[in-house]
C-alpha positions, 0 to 999 in steps of 0.5 A: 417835249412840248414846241413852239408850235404846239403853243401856236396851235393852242392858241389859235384853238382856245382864243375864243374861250380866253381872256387875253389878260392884261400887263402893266409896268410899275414901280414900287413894292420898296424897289428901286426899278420898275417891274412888269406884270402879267395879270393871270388872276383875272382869267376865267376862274381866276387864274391861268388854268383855264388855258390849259383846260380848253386846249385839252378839251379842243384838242379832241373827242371827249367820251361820253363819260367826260371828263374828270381832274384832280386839283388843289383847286385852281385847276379844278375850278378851270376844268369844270368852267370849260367842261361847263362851256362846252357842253360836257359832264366833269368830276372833280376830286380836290383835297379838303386843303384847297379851302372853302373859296376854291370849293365854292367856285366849283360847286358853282359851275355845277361839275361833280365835286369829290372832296378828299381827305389828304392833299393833291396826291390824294385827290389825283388817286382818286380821280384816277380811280374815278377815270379806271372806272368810268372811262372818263379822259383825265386832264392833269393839271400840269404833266400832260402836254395839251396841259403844258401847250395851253399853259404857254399861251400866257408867255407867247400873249405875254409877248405879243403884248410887248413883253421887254423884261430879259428875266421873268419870274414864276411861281411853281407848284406842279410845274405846269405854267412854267413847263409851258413858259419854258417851251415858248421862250426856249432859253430866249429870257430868263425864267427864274422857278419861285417856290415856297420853301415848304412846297418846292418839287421843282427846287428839290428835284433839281438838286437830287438830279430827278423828280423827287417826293417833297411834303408840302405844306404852307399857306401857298399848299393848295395851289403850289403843293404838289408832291412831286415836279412834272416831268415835263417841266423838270425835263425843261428846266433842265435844258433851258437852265432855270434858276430856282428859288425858295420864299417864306411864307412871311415873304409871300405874305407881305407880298400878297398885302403889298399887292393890294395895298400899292396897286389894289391887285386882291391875289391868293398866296400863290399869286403873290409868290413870284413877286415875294422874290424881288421883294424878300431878295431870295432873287436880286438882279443884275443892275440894269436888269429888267425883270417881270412877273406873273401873277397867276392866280387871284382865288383867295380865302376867304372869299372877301365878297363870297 
């Protein structure tokens, strides 16, 4: 299981190649308390995976044959611009779901683009095809732990930051961000698990006691549409309690508007979706709690200025 010092360690490794991204505390959104934001969307290619990929690549040698990732888009996205910064080839396989904006940004860095037929599952077959063949290191995009370590960066900056809430909220696809969060916090705040009612591996695996399929679909599916919960998050979950809740679509949406309209913050649906709670009630503190949330990613599509 990922630690506290494997984060530490992260973070010393990929300081240099991250942004430290930025907090704010704001009323609003028709709440009556104020909410802390961290705003993941403006990392490197516009959210939180970067810290991931860099860990992973810092963490070791890279063969010859490089580097290769399935993703809904983000993580690709993430892969390829620190593959690109660091000197090294990468494939990436992302499902047709993740939409032209996400596409785009990888075509852009210049990485080996496979588009695929299906959803995350599929691409994640056949990038590890592609990694049989080649030799080329896989980095999952949320199961592994350089993965996790690096994604738990976000709540130890988060912190140094000054982090006050007792309670963070974080949307869940693989489970790669909140895996990380869990790790660093380790029961000390609150971590409530926010899915969309149609992609929520982490919700029905811990109702059946074990990760499980779940189909995926939605407006959120091409960044939190993954089949099956990591392990390592589940396991986390687990031990640390995490409370899960489910949002609409409609709710996502009303959120990811209000974000823009109230505090011009232009996210994806998956960025909005933690906040979609508070908003929609599926998650309702208690009075005099203080509450935050992550915004974790900012690729929208279409891409207003692509």
């Amino acid at each position: 299981m990922v630690d506290r010092q494997d984060i530490d360690a992260a973070a010393a490794r990929i300081a240099p190649h991250v942004v430290r991204t930025p907090v704010m505390d704001v009323a609003g959104f028709g709440l009556p308390w104020s909410v802390e934001f961290k705003l993941e969307q403006v990392q490197h290619t516009g959210s939180f995976k970067a810290r991931g990929a860099f860990n992973t690549m810092l963490g070791g040698p890279v063969p010859k044959a490089g580097l290769v990732a399935a993703s809904g888009g983000n993580h690709g996205a993430a892969v390829a611009f620190a593959a690109r910064a660091l000197g090294h080839r990468a494939a990436i396989f992302v499902p047709k779901m993740a939409g032209p904006a996400k596409i785009g940004l990888i075509e852009r860095t210049g990485a080996d683009l496979y588009v695929v037929d299906g959803e995350y599952a599929n691409a994640l077959q056949a990038a590890q095809a592609y990694e049989a063949e080649t030799g080329a290191m896989q980095i999952h995009a949320y199961d592994a732990p350089a993965t996790v370590a690096g994604q738990g960066t976000c709540l130890r900056e988060w912190e140094d930051q000054g982090l006050r809430a007792e309670t963070v909220l974080i949307a869940v696809g693989g489970g790669g961000l909140i895996a990380g969060a869990m790790a660093w916090l380790r029961g000390a705040r609150k971590v409530v698990a926010v899915e969309p009612e149609t992609s929520c591996a982490l919700n029905a695996a811990l109702g059946a006691g074990a990760p499980v399929d779940v189909e995926v679909s939605g407006i959120a599916a091409n960044a939190l549409g993954a089949r099956r919960i990591g392990q390592i998050c589940f396991d986390l979950a687990r031990t640390f309690k995490a409370e899960s809740v489910l949002v609409s679509d409609e709710a996502i949406a009303t959120a990811q508007r209000a974000l823009w309209q109230e505090r011009r913050q232009l996210v994806e649906p998956a960025g909005a979706t933690a906040l979609a709670a508070l908003m929609s009630g599926a998650y309702v503190p208690a009075p005099g709690e203080r509450v935050a949330v992550l915004v974790c990613g900012g690729n929208v599509a279409p891409d207003p200025l692509g």
